[in-house]
N, C-alpha and C positions, 0 to 999 in steps of 0.2 A: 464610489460606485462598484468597484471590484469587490470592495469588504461585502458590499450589500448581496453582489450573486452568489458569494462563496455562502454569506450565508444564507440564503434562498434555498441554493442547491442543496445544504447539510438538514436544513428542515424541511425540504422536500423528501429527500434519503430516508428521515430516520422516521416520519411518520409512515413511510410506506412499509420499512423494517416493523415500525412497531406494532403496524393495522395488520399485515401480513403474521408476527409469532403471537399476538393475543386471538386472531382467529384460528389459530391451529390450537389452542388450549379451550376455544370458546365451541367451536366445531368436535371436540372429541367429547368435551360435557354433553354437548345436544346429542351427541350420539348416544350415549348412553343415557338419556335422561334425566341429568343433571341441572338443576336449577341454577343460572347464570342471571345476576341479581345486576351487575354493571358491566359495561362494556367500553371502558376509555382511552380515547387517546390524549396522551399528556396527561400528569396528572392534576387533582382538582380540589386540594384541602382549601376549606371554607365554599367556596365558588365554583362556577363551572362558567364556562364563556356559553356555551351550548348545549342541551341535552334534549331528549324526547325519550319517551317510556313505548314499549312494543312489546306487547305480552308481560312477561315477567320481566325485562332486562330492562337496563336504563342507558343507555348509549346516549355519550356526549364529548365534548372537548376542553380538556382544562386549561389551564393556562400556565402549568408548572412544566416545558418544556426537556423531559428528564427522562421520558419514555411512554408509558402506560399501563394499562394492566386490565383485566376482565377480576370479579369479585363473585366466586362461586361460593353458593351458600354449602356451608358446613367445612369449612377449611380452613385452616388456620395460618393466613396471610398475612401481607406489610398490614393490612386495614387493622390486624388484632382486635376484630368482634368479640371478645371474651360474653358475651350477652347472649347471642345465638349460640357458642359451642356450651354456654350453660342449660341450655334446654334438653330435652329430649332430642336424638334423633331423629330425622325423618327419612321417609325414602327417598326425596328427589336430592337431599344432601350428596355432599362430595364423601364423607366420611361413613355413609351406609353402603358405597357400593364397594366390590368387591378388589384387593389390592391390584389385582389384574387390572382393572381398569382405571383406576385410580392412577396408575403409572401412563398408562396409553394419554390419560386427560395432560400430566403433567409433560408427557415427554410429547404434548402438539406442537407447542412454540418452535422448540429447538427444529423437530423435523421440518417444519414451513419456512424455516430461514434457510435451511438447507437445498428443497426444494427450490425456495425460489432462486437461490444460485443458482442449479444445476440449470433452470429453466430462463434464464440472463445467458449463461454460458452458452447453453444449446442456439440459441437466436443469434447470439451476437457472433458464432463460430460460421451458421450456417449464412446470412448475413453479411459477414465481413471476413471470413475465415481470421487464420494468422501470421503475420510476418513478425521475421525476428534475424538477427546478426548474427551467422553462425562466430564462431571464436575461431574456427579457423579460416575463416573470412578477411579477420584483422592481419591482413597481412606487412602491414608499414609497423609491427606493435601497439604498444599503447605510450600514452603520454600520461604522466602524473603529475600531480601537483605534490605540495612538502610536504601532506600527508601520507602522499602515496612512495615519497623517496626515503621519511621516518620508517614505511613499514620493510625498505631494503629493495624495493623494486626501482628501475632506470626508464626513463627516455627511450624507444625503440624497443623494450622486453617484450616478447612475447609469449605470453601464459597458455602453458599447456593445461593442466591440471591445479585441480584445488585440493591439497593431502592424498594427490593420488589419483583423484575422480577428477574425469576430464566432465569441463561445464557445457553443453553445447552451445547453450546459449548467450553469446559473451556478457547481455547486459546482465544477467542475473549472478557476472561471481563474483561482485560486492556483496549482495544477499547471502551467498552460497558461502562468502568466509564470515561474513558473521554469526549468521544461524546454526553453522555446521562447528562454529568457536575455534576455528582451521590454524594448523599451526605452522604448516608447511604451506609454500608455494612454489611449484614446477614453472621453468621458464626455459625460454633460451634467449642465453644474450649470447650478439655475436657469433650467432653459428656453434656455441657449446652451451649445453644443458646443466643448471645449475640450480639447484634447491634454497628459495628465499623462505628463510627462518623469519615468523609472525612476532613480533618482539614481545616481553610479558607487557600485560596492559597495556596492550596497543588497541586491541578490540574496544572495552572503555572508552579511549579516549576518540576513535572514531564513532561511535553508537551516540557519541553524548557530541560531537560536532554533527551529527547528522548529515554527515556530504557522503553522498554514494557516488559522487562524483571524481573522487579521490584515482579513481581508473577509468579513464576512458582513450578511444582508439587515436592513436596518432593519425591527424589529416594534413594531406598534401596542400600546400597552398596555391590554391588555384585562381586563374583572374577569373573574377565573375559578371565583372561589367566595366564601363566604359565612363567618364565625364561628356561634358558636350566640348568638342575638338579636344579630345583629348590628346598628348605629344606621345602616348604608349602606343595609342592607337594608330595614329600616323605611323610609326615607327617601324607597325607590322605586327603589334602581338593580336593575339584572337582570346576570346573568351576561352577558359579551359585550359588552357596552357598554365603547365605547371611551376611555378617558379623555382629555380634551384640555387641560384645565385647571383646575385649584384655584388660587381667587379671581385669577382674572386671569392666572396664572402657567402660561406652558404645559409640558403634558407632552408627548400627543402619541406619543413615543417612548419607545424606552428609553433610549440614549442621553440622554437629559433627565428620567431619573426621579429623578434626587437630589432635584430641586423638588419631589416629590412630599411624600417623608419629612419635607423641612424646611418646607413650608406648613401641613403637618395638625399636627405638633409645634409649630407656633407658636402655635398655638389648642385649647391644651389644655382642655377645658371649657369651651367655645366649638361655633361652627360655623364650616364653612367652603361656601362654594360652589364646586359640583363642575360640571363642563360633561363632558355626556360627546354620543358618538354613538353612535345608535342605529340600526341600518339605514339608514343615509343621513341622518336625521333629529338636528338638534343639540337638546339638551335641559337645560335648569339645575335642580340640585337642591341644598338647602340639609339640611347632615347635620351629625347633630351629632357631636361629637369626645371619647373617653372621656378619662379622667383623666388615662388612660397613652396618650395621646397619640395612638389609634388611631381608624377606621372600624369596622375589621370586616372588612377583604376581603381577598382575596389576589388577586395579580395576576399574569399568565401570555400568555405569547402563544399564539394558536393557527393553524401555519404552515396549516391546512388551510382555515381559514376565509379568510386573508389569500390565499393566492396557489394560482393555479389551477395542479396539479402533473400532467405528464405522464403517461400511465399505458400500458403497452405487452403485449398477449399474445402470448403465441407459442404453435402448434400444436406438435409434436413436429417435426412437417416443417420449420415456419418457423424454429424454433428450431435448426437443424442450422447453414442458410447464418449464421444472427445469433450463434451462438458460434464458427464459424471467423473472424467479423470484429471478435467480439471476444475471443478471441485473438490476433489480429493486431494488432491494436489495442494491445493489454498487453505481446508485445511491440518495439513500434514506442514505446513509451512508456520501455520500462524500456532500450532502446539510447541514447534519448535522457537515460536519469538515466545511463548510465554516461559520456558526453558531456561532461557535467558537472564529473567525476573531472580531468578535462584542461583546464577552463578555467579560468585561471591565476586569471581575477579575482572566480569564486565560490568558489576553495576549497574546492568540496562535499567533498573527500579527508579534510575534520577531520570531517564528520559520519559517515563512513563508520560502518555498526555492525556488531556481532557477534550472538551466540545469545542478550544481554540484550536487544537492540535487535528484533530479530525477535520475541521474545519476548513484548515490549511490546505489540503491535499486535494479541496475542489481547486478547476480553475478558476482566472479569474473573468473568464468570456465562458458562457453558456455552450457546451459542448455534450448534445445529449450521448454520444457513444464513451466517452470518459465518464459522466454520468455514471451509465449503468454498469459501468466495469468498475466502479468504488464502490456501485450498492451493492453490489454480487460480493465485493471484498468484505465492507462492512457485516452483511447476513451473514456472510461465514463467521466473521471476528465473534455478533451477537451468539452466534449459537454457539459456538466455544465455550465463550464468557458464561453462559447460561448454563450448560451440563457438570461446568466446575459443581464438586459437591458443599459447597457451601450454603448454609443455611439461609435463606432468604429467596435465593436462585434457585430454579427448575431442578438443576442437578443438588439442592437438599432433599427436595422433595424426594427426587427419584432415589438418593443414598436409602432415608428413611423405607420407602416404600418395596424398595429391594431386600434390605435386615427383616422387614417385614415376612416377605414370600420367603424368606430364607427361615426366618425363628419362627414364623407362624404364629408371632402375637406381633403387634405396631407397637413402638415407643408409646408411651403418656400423652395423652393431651398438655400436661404440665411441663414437659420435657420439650415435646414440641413448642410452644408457647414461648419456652425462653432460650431453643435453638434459634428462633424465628428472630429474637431480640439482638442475641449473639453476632448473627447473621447481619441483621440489617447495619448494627453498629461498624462491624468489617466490612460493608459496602461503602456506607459512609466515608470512613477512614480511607478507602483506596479513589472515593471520589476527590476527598480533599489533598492528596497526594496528586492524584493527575491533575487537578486544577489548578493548584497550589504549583505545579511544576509550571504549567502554562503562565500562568502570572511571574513566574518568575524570568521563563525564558524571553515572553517576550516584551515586561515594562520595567525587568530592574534590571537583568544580566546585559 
């Protein structure tokens, strides 16, 4: 059942991406009077699930679940009509009208992914504003796992800076050391300030275990409930109380909660002394220990009690300028993950994924405000994807059609024809690479 909403949710997503950048290419032809011959979502070789004709267009739904596309007569597209560009010219063609606008037709898509981030952003700001964990917030440190001790960081560090640049946001400087390929880390252990050196191919091999989890905030261990008659209870502890130590052994953390289990298990039908804090106040309680080894309590952190968390509204007005910036922001971020693709010595290009890997990132319970905050991600990612200048994508066309207004003559029709070929073969190739990684990660590795 989870498999099934994750993918519910990803083909909800991507039709609304796709209907949203094939009417910004389909909208800027009607503008100009451009004859718009198809208008599909999903594609439809041999078949189509659905269609109806309306004027000159044919709008329908295929059943090749890979994207879509709109089919503007006189262009030379994935479709490769070689038939129609053998004709004559006409007027209502793509290739009679003027390169000015030829470019406006090709660069719609990209701008209406964009827009529609900006306009996800602006609602969900105004809506729901923002919270976030400032960094220096974390004031107990952080807690790492062997990833996080391999890259030279401890139990308790506190990260000031990422090569220099302080992060404000804590959860983002896992992002922030790998986008930014960081080779320094500013800390303080222990009350002195000490520069953790990123070790070589360490980046690699975190990008390719995909735990961003590798850093996070050290939490207090706090009681968070009760059994039915419980002997903690009786004893006098209260929810919230912080634990620090059983008989002499500290907790403290979680990070150091093993001592927990192995102190109260050693005094089975016994007691033990329990040290806990209480609103600033240290307090010793002697509890006794059941047969089976236990108190009675369960234990839980609570981030809201522990660290003072940002919290941001926006008016409908404020929220306009604070989704164009974060837009911009998402992406200035996602330029810098493709970035990545290229440097030799993280090898992001193994982690690259496909429609399992995107897939992945919904939840698995139907959550419409994560929803829209992956399609806002997604529309940004398409329209990146899209302005790249390669042949097949928006951004060949727009290359092409740029040399154009610059040399004031257009490539070949013949030239075009076998960039478009070029083109499609290197899309291919980067599909079966992401796919290909997805099958790999997640039915052999």
């Amino acid at each position: 059942m989870d498999i099934l909403i994750k993918i519910l949710q990803l083909l909800l997503s991507l039709s609304i991406l796709v209907i949203i950048h094939e009417f910004g290419h389909f909208a800027a032809a009607k503008l100009f009077k451009t004859k718009v011959e198809k208008f599909y979502l999903f594609f439809n070789p041999w078949f189509s699930i659905f269609k109806f004709k309306k004027g000159d267009t044919e709008y329908g739904i295929g059943w090749l679940p890979l994207g879509g596309y709109v089919k503007i007569a006189g262009m030379i597209d994935e479709s490769m009509d070689k038939e129609q560009m053998s004709q004559e010219p006409q007027p209502w063609e793509f290739r009679s009208k003027p390169a000015w606008q030829r470019l406006i037709i090709m660069l719609g898509g990209v701008i209406m992914n964009v827009v529609l981030a900006i306009v996800i952003y602006i609602v969900m700001m105004a809506a729901f504003g923002e919270q976030y964990l400032p960094t220096s917030s974390v004031k107990y440190g952080i807690q790492v796992d062997s990833l996080g001790r391999e890259m030279g960081l401890q139990n308790g560090d506190k990260i000031l800076s990422v090569d220099g640049v302080e992060v404000e946001n804590f959860l983002k400087i896992p992002a922030q050391i790998i986008m930014e390929q960081a080779r320094t880390v500013q800390i303080e252990r222990n009350g002195e300030y000490a520069d953790v050196h990123i070790p070589s191919g360490f980046l690699s091999k975190l990008i390719k275990s995909e735990n961003v989890g590798f850093i996070v905030p050290r939490m207090p261990v706090r009681i968070s409930g009760f059994a039915k008659e419980s002997l903690a209870e009786k004893a006098g502890l209260k929810a919230n109380d912080w634990i620090l130590a059983i008989n002499g052994k500290e907790i403290t953390y979680f990070d150091r909660f093993g001592n927990f289990a192995d102190s109260v298990k050693a005094h089975t039908n016994d007691k033990v002394e329990v040290l806990v804090d209480r609103e600033g106040q240290q307090m010793n309680f002697l509890v006794d220990v059941s047969a089976e080894g236990l108190l009675g309590i369960s234990v839980g952190v609570d981030p809201e009690h522990d660290f003072v968390w940002n919290s941001k509204k926006y008016s409908m007005i404020a929220a306009v300028p604070a989704g164009f910036v974060k837009a911009q922001d998402g992406i200035t971020n996602y330029l810098k993950q493709l970035k990545l693709l290229f440097a030799p010595e993280v090898q992001a290009y193994k982690s690259v994924g496909g429609f399992m890997r995107i897939g992945s990132i919904f939840p698995a319970t139907w959550d419409w405000i994560r929803f829209w905050e992956l399609t806002a991600f997604l529309s940004i990612m398409l329209a990146v994807l899209n302005i790249l200048p390669i042949p097949a994508l928006d951004g060949g066309h727009v290359l092409f059609l740029l040399y154009e207004l610059i040399a004031r003559r257009a490539p070949s029709e013949k030239f075009l024809e076998y960039a478009q070929i070029v083109g499609m073969i290197l899309l291919f190739g980067l599909l079966i690479l992401a796919n290909g990684n997805d099958i790999y990660h997640y039915f052999i590795k």
